[in-house]
C-alpha positions as a printed Julia matrix, in Angstrom:
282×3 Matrix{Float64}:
   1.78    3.87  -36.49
  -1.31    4.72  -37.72
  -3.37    7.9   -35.78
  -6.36    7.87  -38.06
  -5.87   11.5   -38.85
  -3.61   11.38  -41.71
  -2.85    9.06  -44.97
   0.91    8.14  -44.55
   3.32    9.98  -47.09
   4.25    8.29  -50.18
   7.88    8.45  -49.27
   9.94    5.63  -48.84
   8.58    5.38  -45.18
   7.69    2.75  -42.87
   5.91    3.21  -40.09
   6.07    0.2   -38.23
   4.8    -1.32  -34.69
   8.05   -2.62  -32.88
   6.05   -2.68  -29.79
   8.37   -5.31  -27.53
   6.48   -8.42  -25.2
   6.46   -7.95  -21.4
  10.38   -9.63  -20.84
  12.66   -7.91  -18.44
  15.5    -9.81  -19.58
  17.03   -8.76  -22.86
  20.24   -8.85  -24.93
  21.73   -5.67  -25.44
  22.21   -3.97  -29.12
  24.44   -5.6   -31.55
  28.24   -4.95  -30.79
  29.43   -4.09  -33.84
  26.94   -2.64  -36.57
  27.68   -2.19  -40.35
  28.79    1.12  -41.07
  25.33    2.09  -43.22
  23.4     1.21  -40.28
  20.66    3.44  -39.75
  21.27    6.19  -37.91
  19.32    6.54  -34.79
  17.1    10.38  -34.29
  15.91   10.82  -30.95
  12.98   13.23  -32.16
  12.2    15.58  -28.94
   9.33   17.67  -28.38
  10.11   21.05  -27.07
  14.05   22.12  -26.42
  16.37   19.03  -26.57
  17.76   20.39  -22.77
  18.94   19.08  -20.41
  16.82   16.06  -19.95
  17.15   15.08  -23.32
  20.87   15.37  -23.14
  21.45   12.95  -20.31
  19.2    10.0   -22.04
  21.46   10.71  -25.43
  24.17   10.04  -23.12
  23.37    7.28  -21.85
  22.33    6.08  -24.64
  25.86    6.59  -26.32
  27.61    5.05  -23.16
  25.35    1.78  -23.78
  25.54    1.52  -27.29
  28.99    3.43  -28.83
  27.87    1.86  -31.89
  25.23    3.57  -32.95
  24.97    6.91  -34.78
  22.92    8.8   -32.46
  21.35   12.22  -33.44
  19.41   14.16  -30.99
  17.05   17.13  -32.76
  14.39   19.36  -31.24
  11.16   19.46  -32.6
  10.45   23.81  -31.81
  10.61   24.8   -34.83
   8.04   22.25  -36.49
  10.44   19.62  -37.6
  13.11   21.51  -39.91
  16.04   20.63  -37.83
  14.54   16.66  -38.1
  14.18   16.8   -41.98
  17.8    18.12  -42.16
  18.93   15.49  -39.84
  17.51   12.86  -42.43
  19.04   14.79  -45.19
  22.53   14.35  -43.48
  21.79   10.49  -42.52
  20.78    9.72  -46.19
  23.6    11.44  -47.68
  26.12    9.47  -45.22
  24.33    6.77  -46.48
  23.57    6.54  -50.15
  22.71    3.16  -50.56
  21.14    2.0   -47.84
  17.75    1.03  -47.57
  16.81    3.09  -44.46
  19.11    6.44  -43.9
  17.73    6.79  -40.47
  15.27    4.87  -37.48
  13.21    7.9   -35.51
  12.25    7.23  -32.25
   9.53   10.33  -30.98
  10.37   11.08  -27.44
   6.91   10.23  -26.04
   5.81    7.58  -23.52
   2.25    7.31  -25.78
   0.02    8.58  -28.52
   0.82   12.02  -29.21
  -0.79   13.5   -32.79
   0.56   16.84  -33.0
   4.5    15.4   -32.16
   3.58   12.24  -34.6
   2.41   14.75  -37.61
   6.13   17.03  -37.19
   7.98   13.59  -37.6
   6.03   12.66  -40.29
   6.01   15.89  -42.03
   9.87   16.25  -41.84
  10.25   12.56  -43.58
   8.12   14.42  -46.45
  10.09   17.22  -46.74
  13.24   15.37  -46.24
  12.4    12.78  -48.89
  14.3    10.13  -47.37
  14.08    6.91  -46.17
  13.07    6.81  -42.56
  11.39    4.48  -40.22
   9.12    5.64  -37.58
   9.5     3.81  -34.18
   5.96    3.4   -31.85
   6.19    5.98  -28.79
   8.19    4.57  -25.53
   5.01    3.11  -24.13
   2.78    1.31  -22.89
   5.83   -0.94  -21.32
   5.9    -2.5   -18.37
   9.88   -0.81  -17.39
   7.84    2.77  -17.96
   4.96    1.45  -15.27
   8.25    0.37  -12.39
   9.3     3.74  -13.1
   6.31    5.51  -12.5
   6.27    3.39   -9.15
  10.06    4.62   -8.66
   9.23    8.82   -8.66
   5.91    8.27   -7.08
   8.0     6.18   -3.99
  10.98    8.71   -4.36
   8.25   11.03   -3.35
   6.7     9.51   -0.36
   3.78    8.72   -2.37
   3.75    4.91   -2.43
   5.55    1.94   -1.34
   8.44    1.02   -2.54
   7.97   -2.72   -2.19
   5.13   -4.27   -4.46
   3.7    -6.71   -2.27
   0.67   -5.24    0.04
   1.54   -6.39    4.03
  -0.94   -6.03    6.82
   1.55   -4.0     8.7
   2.3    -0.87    5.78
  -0.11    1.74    5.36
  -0.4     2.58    2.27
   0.19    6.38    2.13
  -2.36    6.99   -0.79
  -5.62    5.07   -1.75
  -5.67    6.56   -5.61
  -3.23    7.29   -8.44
  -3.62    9.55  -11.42
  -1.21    8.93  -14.29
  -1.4    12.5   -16.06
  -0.15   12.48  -20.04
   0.26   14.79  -23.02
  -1.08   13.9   -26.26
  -4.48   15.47  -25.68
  -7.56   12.71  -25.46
  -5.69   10.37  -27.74
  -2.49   10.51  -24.96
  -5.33    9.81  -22.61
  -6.53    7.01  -24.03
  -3.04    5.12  -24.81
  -2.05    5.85  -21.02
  -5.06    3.76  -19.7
  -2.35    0.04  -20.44
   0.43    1.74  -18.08
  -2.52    2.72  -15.38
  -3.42   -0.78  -15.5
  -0.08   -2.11  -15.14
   0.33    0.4   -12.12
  -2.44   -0.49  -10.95
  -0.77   -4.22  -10.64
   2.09   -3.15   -9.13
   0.76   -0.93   -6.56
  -2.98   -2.96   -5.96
  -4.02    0.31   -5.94
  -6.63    2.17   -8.51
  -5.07    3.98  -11.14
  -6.62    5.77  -13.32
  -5.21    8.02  -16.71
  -5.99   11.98  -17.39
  -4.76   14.37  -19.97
  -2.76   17.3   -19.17
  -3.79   18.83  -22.45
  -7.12   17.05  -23.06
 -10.07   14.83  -21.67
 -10.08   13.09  -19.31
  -8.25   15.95  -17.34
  -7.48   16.04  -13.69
 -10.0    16.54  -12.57
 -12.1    13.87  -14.29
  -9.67   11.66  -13.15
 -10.44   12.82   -9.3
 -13.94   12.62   -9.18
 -13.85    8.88  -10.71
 -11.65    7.97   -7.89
 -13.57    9.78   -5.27
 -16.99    8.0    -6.86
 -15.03    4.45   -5.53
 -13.91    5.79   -2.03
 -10.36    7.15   -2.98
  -9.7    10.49   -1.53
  -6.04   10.32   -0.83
  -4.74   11.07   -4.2
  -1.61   11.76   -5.95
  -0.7    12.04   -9.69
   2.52   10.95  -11.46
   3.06   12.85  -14.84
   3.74   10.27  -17.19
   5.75   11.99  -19.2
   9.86   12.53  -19.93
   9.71   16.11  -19.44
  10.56   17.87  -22.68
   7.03   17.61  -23.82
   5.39   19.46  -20.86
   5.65   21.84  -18.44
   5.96   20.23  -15.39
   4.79   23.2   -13.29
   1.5    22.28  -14.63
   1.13   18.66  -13.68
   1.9    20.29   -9.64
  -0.93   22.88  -10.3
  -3.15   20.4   -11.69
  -2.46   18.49   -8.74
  -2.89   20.98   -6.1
  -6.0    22.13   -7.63
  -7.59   18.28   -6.53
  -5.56   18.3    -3.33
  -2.87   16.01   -4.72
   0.67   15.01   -3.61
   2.51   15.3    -7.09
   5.78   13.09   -8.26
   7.91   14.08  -10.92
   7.94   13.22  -14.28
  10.25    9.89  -15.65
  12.84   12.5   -16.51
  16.31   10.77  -17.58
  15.07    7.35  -16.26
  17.03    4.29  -17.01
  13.84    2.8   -18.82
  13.77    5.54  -20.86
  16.55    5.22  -22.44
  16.89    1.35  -22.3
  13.39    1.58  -24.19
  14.93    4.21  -27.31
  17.33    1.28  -27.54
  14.49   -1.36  -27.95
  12.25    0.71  -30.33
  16.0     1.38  -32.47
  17.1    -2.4   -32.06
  13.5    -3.99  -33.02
  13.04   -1.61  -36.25
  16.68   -3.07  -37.21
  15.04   -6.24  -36.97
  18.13   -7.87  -35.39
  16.52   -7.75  -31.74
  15.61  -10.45  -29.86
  13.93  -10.56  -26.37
  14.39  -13.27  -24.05
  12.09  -14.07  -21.22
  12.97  -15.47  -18.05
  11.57  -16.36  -15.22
């Protein structure tokens, strides 16, 4: 992936889009991988806590196969460069030590530019996995916390007889406006699922919160909430609630240790294998 800020490294590094179709039906992992399979490096903004720690786990539980390394981006991306380091070595002649997936539902420069960076200063052969999102699992569990918080329906079907406890959704991001802009695909998919507008804002960036407000007050949608669409590493949740109150907002919590989340690592790993197959049913 591309962000139009930086030429890519000339390392050994592919950057690739493994960005999966719509299918909710899909075969899990390969059971058995060879033992130079890449290794996959759950790349996390801010402290790999708690949060972090239960996707890695489930993660593991899903797929013992895999060689799963979870690393903290704080301090810039040296811990990430020595984790490719470590997967090359354990690997010496395989084509790609390692498959990084950033822990990011979207567009995010500043975590993008640490993963890249610590390829370059690792010097070894890593792929770079597209962000979590937009995906249509990441837009059912945005409907999940914002029903878990009495802030929609938890049915998808509009009936005469439920009132719809809020007429507007804002679906606040990090990434700055770039985050902004690559959140507007999972407003429009919430959008679907709730019938409801939905509209994206940056909790670092433009459109903010407040944007976001006023353009669904300008259509006759005053009762408003926000879901941060976000894991929860990457931002401080206590400012998606102020941003929230500050437009008179109910607020939902962020995706968190979500099932999607975790099923979606295991997409972005499997696809940049290129041993993964979707299946579509009806």
């Amino acid at each position: 992936m591309n962000e139009g800020h930086d030429d890519p490294p000339k390392l050994p590094t592919r950057e690739r889009s493994s960005r999966p179709g719509t299918g909710r039906h899909r075969r899990p992992l390969p059971a058995n991988l060879p033992p130079d399979a890449p290794a996959l490096v759950l790349a996390v903004p801010g402290m790999a806590g708690d949060v972090a720690a239960e996707i890695a786990s489930v993660i593991r539980l899903d797929n013992p196969q895999v060689d799963l390394r979870l690393v903290s981006l704080m301090d810039g991306g040296a811990d990430l460069a020595k984790a490719f380091v470590s997967a090359a070595a354990d690997r010496p002649a395989a084509e790609t030590a390692a498959v990084v997936v950033p822990l990011v539902t979207g567009p995010h420069p500043r975590v993008m530019r640490a993963v890249r960076d610590a390829v370059t200063q690792s010097e070894s052969p890593v792929t770079i996995t597209d962000p979590l999102g937009p995906h249509p699992l990441l837009a059912e569990a945005l409907h999940m916390r914002l029903s878990e918080a009495g802030l929609a329906r938890v049915d998808r079907m509009r009936l005469f007889n439920v009132t719809s406890p809020v007429d507007g959704i804002i679906v606040a991001t990090t990434g700055g406006d770039e985050g902004a802009r690559g959140a507007d695909a999972t407003a429009v998919l919430l959008a679907a699922r709730l019938t409801l507008p939905v509209v994206p804002a940056a909790l670092d960036g433009v459109p903010n919160v407040g944007d976001a407000a006023e353009r669904l007050r300008k259509i006759g949608a005053n009762r408003l909430a926000l879901v941060p669409f976000v894991i929860g590493p990457e931002a401080d949740h206590d400012k998606a609630t102020a941003a929230a109150e500050a437009i008179g907002a109910g607020c939902a919590a962020p995706l968190g240790a979500h099932e999607a989340v975790a099923r979606l690592v295991g997409i972005r790993y499997g696809a940049a294998l290129g041993e993964y197959e979707e299946i579509d049913e009806d």
